[in-house]
C-alpha positions in Angstrom: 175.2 110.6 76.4 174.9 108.6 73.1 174.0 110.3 70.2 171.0 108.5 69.5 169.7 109.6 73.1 170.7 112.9 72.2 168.4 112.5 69.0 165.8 111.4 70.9 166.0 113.8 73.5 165.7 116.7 71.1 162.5 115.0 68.8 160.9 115.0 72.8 161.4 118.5 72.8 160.2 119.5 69.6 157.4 117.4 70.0 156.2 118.7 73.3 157.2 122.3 72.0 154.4 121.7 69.4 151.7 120.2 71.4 152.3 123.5 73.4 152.6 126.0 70.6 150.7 124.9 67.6 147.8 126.7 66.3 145.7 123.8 65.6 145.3 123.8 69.4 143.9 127.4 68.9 141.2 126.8 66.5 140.3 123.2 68.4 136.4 122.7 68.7 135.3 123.8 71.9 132.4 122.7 73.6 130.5 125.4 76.1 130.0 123.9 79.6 127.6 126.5 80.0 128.8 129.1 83.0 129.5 132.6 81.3 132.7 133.2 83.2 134.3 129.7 82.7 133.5 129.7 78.8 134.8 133.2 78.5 138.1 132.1 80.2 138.2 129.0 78.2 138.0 130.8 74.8 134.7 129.8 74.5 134.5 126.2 76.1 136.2 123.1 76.8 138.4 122.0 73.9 137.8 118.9 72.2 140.6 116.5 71.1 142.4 117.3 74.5 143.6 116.1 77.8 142.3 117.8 80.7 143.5 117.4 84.2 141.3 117.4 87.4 142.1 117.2 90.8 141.1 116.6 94.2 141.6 115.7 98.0 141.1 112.0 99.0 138.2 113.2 100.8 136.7 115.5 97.6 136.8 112.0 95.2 132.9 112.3 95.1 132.6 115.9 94.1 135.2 115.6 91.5 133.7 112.5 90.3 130.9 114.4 89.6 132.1 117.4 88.0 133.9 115.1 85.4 130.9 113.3 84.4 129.5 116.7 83.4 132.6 117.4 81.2 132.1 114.5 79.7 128.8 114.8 79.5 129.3 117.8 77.7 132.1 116.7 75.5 130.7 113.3 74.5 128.2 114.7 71.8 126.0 111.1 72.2 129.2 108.7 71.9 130.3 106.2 74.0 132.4 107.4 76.7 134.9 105.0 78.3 135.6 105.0 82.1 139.4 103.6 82.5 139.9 103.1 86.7 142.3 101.1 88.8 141.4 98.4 91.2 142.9 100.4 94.3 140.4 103.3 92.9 137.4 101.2 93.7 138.8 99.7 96.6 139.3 103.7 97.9 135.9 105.1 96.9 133.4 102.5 95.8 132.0 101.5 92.3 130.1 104.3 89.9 126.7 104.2 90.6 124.7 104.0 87.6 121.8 105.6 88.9 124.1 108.3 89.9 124.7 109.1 86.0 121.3 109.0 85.1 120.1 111.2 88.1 122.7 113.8 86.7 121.0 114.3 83.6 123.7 111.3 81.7 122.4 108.2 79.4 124.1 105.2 81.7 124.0 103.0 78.4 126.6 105.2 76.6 129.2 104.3 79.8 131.6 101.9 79.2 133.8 100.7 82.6 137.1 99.5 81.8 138.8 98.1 85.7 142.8 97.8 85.2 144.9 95.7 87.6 147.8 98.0 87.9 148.7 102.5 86.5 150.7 100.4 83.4 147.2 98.7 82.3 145.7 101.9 83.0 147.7 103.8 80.5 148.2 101.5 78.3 144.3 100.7 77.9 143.6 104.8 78.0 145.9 105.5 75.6 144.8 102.4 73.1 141.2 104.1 73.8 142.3 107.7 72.9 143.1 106.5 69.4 139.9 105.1 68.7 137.7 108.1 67.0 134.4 105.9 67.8 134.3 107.6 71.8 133.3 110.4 72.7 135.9 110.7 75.7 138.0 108.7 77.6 138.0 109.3 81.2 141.3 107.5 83.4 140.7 107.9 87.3 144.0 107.4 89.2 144.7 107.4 92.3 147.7 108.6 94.7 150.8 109.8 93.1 151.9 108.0 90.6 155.4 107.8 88.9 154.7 106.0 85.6 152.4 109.1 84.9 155.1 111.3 83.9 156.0 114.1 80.9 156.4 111.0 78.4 152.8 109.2 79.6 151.1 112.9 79.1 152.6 113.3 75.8 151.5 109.9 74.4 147.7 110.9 75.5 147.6 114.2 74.1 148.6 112.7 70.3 146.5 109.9 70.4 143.4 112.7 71.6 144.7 115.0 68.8 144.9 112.3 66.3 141.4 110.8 66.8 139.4 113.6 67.9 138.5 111.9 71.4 138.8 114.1 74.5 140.4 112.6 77.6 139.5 113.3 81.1 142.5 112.5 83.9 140.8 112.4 87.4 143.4 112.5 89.7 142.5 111.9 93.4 144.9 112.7 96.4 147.6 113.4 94.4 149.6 116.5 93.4 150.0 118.4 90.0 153.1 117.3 88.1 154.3 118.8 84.5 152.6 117.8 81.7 150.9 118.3 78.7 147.1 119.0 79.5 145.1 121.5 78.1 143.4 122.8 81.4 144.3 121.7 84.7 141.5 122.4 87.2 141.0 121.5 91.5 137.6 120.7 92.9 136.4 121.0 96.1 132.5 120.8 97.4 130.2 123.6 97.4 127.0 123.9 99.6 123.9 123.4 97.4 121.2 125.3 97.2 118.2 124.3 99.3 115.8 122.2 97.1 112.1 121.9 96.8 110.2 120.7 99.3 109.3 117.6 96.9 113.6 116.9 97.1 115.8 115.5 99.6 118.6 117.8 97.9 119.5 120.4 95.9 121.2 121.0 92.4 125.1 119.8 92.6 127.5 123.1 93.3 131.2 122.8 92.8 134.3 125.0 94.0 136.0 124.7 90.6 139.4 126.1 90.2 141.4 126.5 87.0 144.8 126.7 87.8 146.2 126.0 84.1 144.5 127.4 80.9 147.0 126.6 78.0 145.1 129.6 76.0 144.0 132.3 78.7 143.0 133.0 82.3 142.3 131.0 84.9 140.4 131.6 87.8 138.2 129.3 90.5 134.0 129.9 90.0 130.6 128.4 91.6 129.7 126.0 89.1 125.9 124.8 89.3 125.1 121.6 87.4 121.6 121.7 85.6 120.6 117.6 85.6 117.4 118.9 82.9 120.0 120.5 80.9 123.1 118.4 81.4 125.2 122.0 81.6 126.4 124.2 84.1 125.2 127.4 85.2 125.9 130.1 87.3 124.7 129.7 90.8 121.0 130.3 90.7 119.7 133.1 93.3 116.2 131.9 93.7 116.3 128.2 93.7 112.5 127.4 95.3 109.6 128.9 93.1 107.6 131.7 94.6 104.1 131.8 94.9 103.0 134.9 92.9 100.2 137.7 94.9 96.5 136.8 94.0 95.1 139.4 91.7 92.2 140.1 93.8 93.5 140.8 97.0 93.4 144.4 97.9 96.4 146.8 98.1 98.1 147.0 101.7 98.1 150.7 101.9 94.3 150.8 101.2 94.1 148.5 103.9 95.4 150.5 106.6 93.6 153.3 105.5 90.7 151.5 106.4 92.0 150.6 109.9 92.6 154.3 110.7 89.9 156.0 109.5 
């Protein structure tokens, strides 16, 4: 090996060595998603200026979809947030809906979609948006396993994150966790929800969140329940329908039966 590959080799090292070790990372702004046992975990929240990894089954694409639209919801603190997807990722699981967003509590008008013809435009386009501190987030959605998305790729996002201040979101669907440089890495899967009101034809969105890497603490795998009217998560609520409270005139139960036996 040359010694300018040698070089190189080492300023790689170093350089991943202090994406991993530096303290910056340690006092990074964190952003609290909003269930107790996930922020604790988290050292208070999701850090900003990051790259955070989620994945999922082919099947689970929806329910991941979902839960990284609430990290970025959470994250974007009212900025634009840019949506980087591949072709075949439509193609797989259909466009965003919209309506979906604003449903779940998110301003549609703050989204920006960005479809890439191939993973190199993907990451290329991703990383281009990392460095620009005017986003809130940067979310890239790839699909399968995919080989240019290696050690190098991951270390290019997480300095242009750490330069600008952006946060960026990898959803990864049917594909397997490879080494890299994100902050958390976390697995989705659905959750039932709860039953709704009467007046709803569903529930509040659960998810079967699992946090298998956390740079700077546990992890663990929680019920997350997404609050659309407060655009956080939440621990799964117990008593999801409203009950009708006793009317103050009606008479007690036990003086009732007294009456009976008498």
């Amino acid at each position: 090996m040359s010694g300018a590959r040698i070089g190189a080799l080492a300023t790689l090292r170093s350089q991943i060595e202090r994406i991993e070790t530096a303290e910056v990372v340690h006092h990074r702004d964190r952003v609290a998603l909003g269930h107790s046992e996930a922020d604790t975990a988290l050292k208070g929240g999701l850090a900003r200026a990051a790259i955070h990894e989620v994945f999922c089954e082919g099947r689970q694409g929806t329910v991941a979809t979902g839960f990284v639209m609430g990290l970025a919801g959470r994250v974007t603190a009212r900025k634009p947030l840019l949506w980087v997807r591949q072709d075949f990722s439509e193609i797989e699981t259909g466009a965003l809906s919209m309506s979906g967003l604003a449903e779940l509590g998110l301003d549609p008008r703050r989204v920006v979609m960005v479809r890439a013809a191939d993973v190199e435009s993907a990451l290329r386009t991703s990383a281009d948006a990392l460095a620009c501190d005017a986003l809130g987030a940067v979310v890239l959605e790839l699909w399968g396993e995919i080989r240019q998305f290696d050690l190098v790729a991951s270390r290019k996002l997480t300095l242009a994150a750490q330069s600008s201040g952006v946060t960026g979101l990898l959803l990864r669907m049917a594909a397997q966790p490879m080494p890299s440089t994100a902050e958390t890495r976390w697995m989705l899967r659905a959750a039932h929800s709860p039953p709704g009101p009467v007046w709803s034809a569903w529930g509040a969105p659960r998810f079967d969140a699992e946090l298998l890497r956390n740079r700077h603490g546990p992890c663990g795998r929680w019920i997350m329940e997404w609050k659309c009217d407060e655009c956080q998560f939440s621990e799964p609520s117990t008593c999801p329908q409203p009950v009708a409270a006793a009317p103050a005139n009606r008479p007690d139960s036990a003086v009732l039966w007294q009456r009976r036996t008498a």
